[in-house]
MIVEX-754700 format. One line per 10 residues: number of its first residue (from 1); their letters; for each residue x, y, z of C-alpha. Coordinates in Angstrom, 1 decimal. Layout:
N
NUM) a) X Y Z; ...
This chain:
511
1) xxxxxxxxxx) 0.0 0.0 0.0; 2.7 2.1 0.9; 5.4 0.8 -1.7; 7.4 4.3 -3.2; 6.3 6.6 -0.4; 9.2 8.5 1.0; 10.3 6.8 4.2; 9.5 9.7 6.3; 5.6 9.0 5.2; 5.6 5.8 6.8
11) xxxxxxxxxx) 7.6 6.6 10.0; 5.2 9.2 10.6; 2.1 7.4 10.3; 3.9 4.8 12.8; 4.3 7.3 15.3; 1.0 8.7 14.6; -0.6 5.4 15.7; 1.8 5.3 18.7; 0.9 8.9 20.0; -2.8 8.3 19.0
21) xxxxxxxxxx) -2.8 5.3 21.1; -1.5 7.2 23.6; -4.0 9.6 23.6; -7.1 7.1 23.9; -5.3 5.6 26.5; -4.4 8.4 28.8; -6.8 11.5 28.0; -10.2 9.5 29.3; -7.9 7.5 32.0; -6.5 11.3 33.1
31) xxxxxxxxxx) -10.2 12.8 33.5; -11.4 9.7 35.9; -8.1 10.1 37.8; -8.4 13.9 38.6; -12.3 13.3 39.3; -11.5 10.7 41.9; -9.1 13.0 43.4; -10.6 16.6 43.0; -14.2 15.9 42.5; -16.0 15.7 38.3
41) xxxxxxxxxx) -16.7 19.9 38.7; -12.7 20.1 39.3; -12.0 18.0 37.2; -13.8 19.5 34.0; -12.3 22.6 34.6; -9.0 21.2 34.5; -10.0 19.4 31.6; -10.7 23.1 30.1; -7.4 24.6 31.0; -5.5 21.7 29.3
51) xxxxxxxxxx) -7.4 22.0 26.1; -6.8 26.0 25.8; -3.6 24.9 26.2; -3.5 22.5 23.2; -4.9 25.0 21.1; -2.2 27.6 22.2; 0.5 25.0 21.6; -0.9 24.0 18.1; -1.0 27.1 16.7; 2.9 27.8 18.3
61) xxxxxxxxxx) 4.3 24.1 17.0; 2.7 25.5 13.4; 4.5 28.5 13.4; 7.6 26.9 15.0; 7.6 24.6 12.3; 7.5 26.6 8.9; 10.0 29.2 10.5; 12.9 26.1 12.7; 12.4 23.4 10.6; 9.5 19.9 11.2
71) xxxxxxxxxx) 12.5 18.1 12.0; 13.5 20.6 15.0; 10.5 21.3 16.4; 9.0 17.7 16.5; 12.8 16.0 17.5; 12.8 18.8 20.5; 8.8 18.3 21.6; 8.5 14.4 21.5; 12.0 14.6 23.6; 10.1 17.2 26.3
81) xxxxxxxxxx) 7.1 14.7 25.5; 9.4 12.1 27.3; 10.7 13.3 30.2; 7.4 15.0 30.7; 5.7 11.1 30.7; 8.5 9.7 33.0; 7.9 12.4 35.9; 3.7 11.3 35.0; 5.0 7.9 35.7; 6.9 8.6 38.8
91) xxxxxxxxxx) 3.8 10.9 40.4; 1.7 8.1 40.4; 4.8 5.2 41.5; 4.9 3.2 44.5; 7.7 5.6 45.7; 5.6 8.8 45.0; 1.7 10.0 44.5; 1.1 14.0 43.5; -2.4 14.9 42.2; -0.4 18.2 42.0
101) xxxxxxxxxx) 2.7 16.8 39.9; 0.1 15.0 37.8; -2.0 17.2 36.0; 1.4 19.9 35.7; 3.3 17.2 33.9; 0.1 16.0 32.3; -0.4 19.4 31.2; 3.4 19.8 30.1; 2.7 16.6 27.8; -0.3 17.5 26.5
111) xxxxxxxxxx) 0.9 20.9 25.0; 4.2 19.5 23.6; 2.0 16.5 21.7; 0.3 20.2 20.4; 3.1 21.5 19.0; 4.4 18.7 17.2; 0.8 17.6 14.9; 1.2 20.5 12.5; 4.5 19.8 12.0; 3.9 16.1 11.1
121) xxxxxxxxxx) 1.1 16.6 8.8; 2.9 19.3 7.1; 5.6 17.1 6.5; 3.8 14.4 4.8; 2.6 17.1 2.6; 6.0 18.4 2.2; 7.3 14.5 0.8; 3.9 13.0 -1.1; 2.6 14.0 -4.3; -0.7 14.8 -5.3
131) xxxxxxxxxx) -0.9 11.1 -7.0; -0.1 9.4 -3.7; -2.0 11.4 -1.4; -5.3 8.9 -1.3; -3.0 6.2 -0.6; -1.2 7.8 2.4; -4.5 9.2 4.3; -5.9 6.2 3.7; -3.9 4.2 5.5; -3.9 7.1 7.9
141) xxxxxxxxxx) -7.4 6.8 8.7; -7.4 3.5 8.5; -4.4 3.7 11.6; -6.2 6.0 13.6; -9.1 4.0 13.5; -7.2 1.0 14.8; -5.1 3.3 17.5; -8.7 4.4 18.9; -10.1 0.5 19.3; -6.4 -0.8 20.8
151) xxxxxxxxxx) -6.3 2.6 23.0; -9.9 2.4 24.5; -9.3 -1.5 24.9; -6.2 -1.0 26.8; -7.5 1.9 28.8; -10.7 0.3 29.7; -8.9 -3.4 30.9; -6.0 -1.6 32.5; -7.0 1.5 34.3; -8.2 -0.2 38.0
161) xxxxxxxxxx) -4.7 -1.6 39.4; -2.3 -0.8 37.1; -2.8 2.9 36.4; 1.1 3.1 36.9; 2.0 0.2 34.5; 0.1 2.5 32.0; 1.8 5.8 32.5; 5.2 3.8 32.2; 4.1 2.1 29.2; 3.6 5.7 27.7
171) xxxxxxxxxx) 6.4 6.9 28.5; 8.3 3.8 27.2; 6.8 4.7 24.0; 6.9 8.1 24.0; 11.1 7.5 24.4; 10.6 5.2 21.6; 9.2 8.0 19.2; 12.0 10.2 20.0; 14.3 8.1 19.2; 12.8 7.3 16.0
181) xxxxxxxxxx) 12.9 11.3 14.9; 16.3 11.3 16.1; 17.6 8.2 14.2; 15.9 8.6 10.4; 13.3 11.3 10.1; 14.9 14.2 8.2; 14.4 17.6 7.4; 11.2 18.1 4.5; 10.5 22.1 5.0; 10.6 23.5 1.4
191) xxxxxxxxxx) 13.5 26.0 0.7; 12.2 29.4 -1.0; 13.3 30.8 -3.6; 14.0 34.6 -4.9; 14.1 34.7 -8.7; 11.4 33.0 -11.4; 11.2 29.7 -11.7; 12.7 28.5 -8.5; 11.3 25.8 -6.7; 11.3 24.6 -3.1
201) xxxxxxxxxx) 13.4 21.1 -2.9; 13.5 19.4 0.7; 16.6 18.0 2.4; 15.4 14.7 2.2; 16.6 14.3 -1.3; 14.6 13.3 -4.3; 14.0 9.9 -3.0; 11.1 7.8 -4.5; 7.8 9.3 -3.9; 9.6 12.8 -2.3
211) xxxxxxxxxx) 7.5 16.1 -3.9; 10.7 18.0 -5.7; 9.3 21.1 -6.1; 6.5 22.7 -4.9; 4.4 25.9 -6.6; 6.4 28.8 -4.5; 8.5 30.1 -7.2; 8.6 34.1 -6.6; 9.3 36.7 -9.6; 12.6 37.9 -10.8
221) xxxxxxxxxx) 13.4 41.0 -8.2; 10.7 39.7 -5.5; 12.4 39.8 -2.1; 11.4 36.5 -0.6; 9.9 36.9 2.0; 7.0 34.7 3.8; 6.9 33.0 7.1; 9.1 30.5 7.1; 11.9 32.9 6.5; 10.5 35.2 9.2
231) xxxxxxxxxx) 13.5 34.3 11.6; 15.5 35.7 9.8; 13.9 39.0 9.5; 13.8 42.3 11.8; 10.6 41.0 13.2; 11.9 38.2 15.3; 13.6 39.8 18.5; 12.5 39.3 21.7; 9.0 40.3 21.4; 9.0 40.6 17.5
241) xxxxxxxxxx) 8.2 36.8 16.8; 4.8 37.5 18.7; 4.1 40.2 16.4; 5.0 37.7 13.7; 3.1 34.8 14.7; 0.6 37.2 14.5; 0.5 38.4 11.4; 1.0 34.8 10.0; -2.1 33.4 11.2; -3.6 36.8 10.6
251) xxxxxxxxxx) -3.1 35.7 6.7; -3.8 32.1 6.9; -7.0 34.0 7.6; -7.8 36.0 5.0; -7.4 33.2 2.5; -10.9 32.6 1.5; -10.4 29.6 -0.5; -8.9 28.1 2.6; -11.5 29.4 4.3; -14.0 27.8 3.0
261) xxxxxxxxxx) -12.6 24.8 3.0; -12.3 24.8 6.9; -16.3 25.8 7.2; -16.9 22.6 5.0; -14.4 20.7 7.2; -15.8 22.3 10.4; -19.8 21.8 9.5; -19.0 17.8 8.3; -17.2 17.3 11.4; -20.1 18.9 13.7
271) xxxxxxxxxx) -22.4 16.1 12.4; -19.5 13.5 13.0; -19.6 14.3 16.5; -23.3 13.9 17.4; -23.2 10.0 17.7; -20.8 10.3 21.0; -22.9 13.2 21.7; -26.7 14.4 20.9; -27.2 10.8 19.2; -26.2 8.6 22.3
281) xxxxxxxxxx) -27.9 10.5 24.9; -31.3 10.5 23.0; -30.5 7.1 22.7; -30.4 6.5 26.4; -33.4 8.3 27.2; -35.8 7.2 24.4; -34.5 3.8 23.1; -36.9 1.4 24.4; -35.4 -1.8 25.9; -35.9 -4.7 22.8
291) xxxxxxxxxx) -34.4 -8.0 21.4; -32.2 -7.2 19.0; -32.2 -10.7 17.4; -33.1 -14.1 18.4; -31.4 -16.9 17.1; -32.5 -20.3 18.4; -31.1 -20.4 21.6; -29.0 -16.8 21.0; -31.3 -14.2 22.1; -30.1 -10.2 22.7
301) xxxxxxxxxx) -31.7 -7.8 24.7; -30.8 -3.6 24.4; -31.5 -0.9 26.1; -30.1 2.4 24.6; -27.2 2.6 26.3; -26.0 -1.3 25.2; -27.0 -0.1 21.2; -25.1 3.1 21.7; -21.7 1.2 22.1; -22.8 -1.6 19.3
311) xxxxxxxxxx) -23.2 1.5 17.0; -19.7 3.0 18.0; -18.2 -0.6 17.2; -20.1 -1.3 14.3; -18.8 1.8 12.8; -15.2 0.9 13.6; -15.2 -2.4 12.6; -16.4 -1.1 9.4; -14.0 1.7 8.7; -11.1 -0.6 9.9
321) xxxxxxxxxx) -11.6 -3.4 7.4; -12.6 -1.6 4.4; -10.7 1.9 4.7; -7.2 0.4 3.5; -9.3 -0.7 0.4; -11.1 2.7 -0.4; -9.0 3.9 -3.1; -9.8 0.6 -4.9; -13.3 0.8 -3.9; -13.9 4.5 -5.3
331) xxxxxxxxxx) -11.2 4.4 -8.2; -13.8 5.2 -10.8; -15.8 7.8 -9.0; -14.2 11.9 -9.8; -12.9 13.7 -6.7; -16.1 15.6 -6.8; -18.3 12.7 -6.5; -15.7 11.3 -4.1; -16.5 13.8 -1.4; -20.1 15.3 -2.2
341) xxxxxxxxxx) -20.9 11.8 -2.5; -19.4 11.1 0.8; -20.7 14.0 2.5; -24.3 13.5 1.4; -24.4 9.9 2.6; -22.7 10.7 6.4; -25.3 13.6 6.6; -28.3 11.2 5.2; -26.8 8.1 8.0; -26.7 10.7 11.1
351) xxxxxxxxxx) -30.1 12.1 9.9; -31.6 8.7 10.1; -29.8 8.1 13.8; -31.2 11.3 15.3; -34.7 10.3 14.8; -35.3 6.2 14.7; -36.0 3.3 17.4; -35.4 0.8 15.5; -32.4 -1.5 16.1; -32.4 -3.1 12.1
361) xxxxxxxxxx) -32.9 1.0 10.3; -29.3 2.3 12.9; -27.6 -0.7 12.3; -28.1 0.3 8.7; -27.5 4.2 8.9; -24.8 3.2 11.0; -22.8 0.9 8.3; -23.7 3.7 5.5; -22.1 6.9 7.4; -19.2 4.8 7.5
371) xxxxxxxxxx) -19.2 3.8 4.1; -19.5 7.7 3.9; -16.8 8.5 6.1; -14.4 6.2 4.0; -15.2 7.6 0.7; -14.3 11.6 1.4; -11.9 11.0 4.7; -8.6 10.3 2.1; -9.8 12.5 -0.8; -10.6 15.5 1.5
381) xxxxxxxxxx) -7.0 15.2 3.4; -5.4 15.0 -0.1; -7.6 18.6 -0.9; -6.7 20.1 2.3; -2.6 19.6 1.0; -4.3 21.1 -2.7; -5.3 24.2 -1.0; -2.6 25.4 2.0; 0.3 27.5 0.8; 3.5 25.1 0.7
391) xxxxxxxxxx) 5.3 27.9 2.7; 3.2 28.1 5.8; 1.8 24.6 5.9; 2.4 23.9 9.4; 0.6 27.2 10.1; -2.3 25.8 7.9; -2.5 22.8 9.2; -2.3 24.2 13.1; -5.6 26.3 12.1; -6.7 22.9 10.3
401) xxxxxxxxxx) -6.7 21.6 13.7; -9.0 23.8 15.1; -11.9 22.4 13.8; -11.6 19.3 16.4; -12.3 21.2 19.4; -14.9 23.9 17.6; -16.4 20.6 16.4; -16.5 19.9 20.0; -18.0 22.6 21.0; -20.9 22.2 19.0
411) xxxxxxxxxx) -21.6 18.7 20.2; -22.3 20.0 23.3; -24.3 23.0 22.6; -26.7 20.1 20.5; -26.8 18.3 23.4; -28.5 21.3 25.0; -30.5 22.0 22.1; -31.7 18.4 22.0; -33.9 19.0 25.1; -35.7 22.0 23.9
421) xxxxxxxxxx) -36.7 20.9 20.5; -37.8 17.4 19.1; -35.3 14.8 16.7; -37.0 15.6 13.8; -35.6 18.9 13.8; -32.4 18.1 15.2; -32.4 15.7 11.7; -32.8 18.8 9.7; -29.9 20.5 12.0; -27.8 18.2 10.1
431) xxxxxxxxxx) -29.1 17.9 6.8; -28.7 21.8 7.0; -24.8 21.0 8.0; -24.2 18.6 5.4; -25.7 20.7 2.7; -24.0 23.7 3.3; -20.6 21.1 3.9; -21.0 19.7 0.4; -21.6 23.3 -1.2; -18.6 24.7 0.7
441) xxxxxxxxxx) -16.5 22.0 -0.5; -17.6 21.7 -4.3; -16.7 25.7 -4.9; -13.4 24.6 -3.1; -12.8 22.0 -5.9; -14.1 24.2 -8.6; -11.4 27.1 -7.2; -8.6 24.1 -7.6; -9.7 23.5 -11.4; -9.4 27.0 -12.5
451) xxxxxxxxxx) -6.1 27.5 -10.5; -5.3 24.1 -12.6; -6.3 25.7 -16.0; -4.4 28.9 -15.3; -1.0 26.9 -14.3; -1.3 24.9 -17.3; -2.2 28.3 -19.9; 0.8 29.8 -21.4; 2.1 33.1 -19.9; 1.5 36.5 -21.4
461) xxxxxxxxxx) 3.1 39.7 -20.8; -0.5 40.6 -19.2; -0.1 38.0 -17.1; 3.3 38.4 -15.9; 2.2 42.1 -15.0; -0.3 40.4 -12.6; 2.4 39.2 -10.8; 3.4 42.9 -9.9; 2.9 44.0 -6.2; -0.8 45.4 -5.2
471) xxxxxxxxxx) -1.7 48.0 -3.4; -0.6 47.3 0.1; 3.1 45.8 -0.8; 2.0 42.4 0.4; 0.8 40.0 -2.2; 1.9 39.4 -6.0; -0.4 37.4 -7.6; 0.6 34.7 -9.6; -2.5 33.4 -11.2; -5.8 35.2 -11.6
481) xxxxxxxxxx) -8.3 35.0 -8.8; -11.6 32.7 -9.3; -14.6 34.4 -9.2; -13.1 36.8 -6.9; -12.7 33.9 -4.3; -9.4 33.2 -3.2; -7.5 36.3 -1.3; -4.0 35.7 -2.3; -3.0 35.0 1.6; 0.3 33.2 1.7
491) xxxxxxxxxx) 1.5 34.0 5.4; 4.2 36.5 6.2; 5.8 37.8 9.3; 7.0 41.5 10.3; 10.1 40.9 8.3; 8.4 40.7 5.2; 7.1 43.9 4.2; 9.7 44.0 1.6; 9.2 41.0 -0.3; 5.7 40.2 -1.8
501) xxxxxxxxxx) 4.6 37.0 -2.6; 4.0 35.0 -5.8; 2.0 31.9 -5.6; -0.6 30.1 -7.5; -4.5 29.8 -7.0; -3.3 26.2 -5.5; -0.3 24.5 -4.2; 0.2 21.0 -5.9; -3.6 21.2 -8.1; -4.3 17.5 -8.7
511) x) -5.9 16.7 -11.9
């Protein structure tokens, strides 16, 4: 499956599982712990603090990352990840116990793990082409799938009298993964060039699989400057890489193709969330206890609770045998039909979960979402790399990562909505979501064919004047703008007010 991919590729998606495990296995083991010892109000509001601080760190390890290097910033954070999980180990040993020491070191780990995701899925960008993509998220999916069922497992058999066996486990591990970054990952942020046709090569070498140039080529006389070369500028003193952190994300911003795409992201993932949320607790209040089959002398009973977690598994099972197989699967279908498809048939499953009773019509709805899930999960992750600007991925992909907790967020608030209005409605809620989802994401495709079509059209001398500076010195644009959509954005720090930009409508367009 993965046979050509640049051998960073596959490290990272091995210490992807390994930190993903980690996470299942300590983030709902860490809650219980710190509500046996503080009390559950307590404990949520730790629980708040710590995710505040994984949003901080994110949007730091993406900003680290496209101005030190992935390599740096990752090799640095997973070793602070390790020490940080040996002092969790020894607060909870036979020779010491700190509730205190606990949650500081679980807090310490928990915003390190932050800082190093947008490095790691900027690299993968940085060394896959737009051909190979599918293939690597995947097997991706497939691995965080199989990370969440082995973490919740372990978690669940492990946590009552060997909560310390655990915490050293992780921190085996988590010594493990730095080692690997240490030993063999290398170096994949893309150079930047400073006169036409330049491209951005990665240290890695042109190894089977690496992307050897990426769509960042700047203009004959441009000063290049962006935000990965920010620390080099006069922006980056003391106080000045604030400023430029800033101003970065400030851009990622104002790109309104990328935009969009995160409001399609963010929508599809709010209805994603409903079955662990809204979904399960109607399910526990209104699901009335039934037989679910009867089988000669086999015979199930359910209540909602008990169909609740034969959903959640269902689902699982099903994305984690078929979602190494759904490139094969979906090879004829268009990228368009990939993910509208996808996204209309997750919305039309959930829609179907918020309203029945019957154990035969969820099982169903259950197996089609996930069929859903696999068909756009790979094809909107390769889209995602389409649309980022390949000199502030890491930047990109820290916003990216946002949509988790807002996602989160808005489970909740339907939670609360749920008791005030009836499922029928909360049904529509989604098919609103999905709807507005699949529009969101087809003008994002339609905005990477006609950045396609002007890469591929010959150059005129009217065209090369577009790539002149506009008005405010910060942007040159390198192809034309669709439909007045995309907001040339390409991130920049305070050292870059001298060098505009050149970029074009998409980094990498896949045809």
């Amino acid at each position: 499956m993965l046979k050509g991919i640049h051998p960073n590729i596959k490290l990272r998606i091995g210490i992807g599982f390994v930190q993903r495990l980690l996470d299942m296995m300590l983030i709902p083991l860490m809650v219980i712990h710190f509500s046996g010892l503080y009390g559950a109000a307590t404990a949520g509001l730790m629980t708040v603090v710590a995710a505040g601080v994984a949003i901080a760190c994110t949007f730091l390890g993406g900003y680290l990352s496209d101005v030190r290097g992935r390599r740096r910033t990752m090799l640095v954070s997973e070793v602070g990840c390790f020490v940080a999980a040996v002092c969790l180990a020894l607060a909870n040993s036979p020779w010491w116990q700190s509730g205190i020491a606990t949650y500081v070191f679980y807090l310490v780990n928990t915003a390190l793990i932050s800082v190093v995701r947008p490095a790691s899925d900027a690299m993968i960008i940085d060394v896959s082409t737009p051909e190979t993509r599918p293939r690597i998220y995947a097997v991706n999916y497939w691995a965080t799938n199989v990370a969440f069922v082995v973490g919740s497992l372990l978690a669940g058999f492990l946590y009552g009298g060997h909560f310390f066996l655990i915490l050293a486990a992780a921190a085996v591990l988590s010594g493990g993964v730095a080692v690997v970054t240490w030993r063999w990952i290398s170096e994949t942020r893309p150079a930047t060039g400073t006169t036409a046709g330049t491209t951005a090569e990665t240290t890695a070498g042109s190894t089977a699989g690496t992307t050897t140039g990426t769509a960042t080529g700047v203009t004959a006389g441009t000063a290049g400057g962006n935000a990965s070369g920010a620390a080099d500028g006069p922006g980056t003193g003391r106080a000045g890489w604030l400023l430029s952190l800033l101003r970065g994300y400030a851009a990622v911003l104002r790109d309104r193709v990328f935009a969009r795409f995160f409001l399609s992201i963010l929508l599809f993932t709010c209805i994603q969330v409903q079955l662990a949320n809204y979904i399960g607790v109607r399910l526990s209040q209104e699901f009335p206890p039934q037989r679910l089959f009867d089988v000669g002398p086999w015979a199930l009973d359910v209540d909602g609770v008990n169909m609740f977690g034969i959903l959640r598994a269902i689902s699982t099972f099903v994305v984690v045998c078929l979602a190494l197989s759904a490139t094969t699967i979906f090879r004829r279908l268009t990228d368009g039909q990939r993910i509208g498809g996808g996204t209309i048939v997750v919305t039309a499953g959930y829609m179907v979960l918020a309203v029945s009773n019957d154990p035969g019509v969820l099982i169903t709805a259950t197996v089609v979402f996930a069929l859903g899930e696999i068909m756009t999960s790979p094809t909107r992750q390769a889209l995602l790399a389409d649309v980022v600007h390949p000199d502030a991925r890491s930047m990109y992909m820290a916003v990216y990562q946002l949509q988790f907790r807002l996602a989160a967020v808005a489970g909740s608030l339907c939670v609360t909505l749920g008791t005030f209005v009836p499922p029928a409605a909360m049904s529509a809620l989604y098919g609103v979501f999905g709807a507005a989802s699949c529009l969101l994401i087809l003008s994002v495709l339609r905005a990477r064919a006609a950045g396609a079509r002007a890469e591929a059209a010959p150059r005129t001398e009217d065209d090369q004047a577009d790539t002149a500076p506009d008005a405010d010195g910060d942007r040159a644009e390198a192809a034309p703008r669709t439909d007045g959509d995309r907001a040339e954005a390409a991130p920049h720090a305070a050292g870059d007010a001298g060098g505009p930009h050149t970029r074009h409508a998409t980094s990498g367009s896949r045809r």
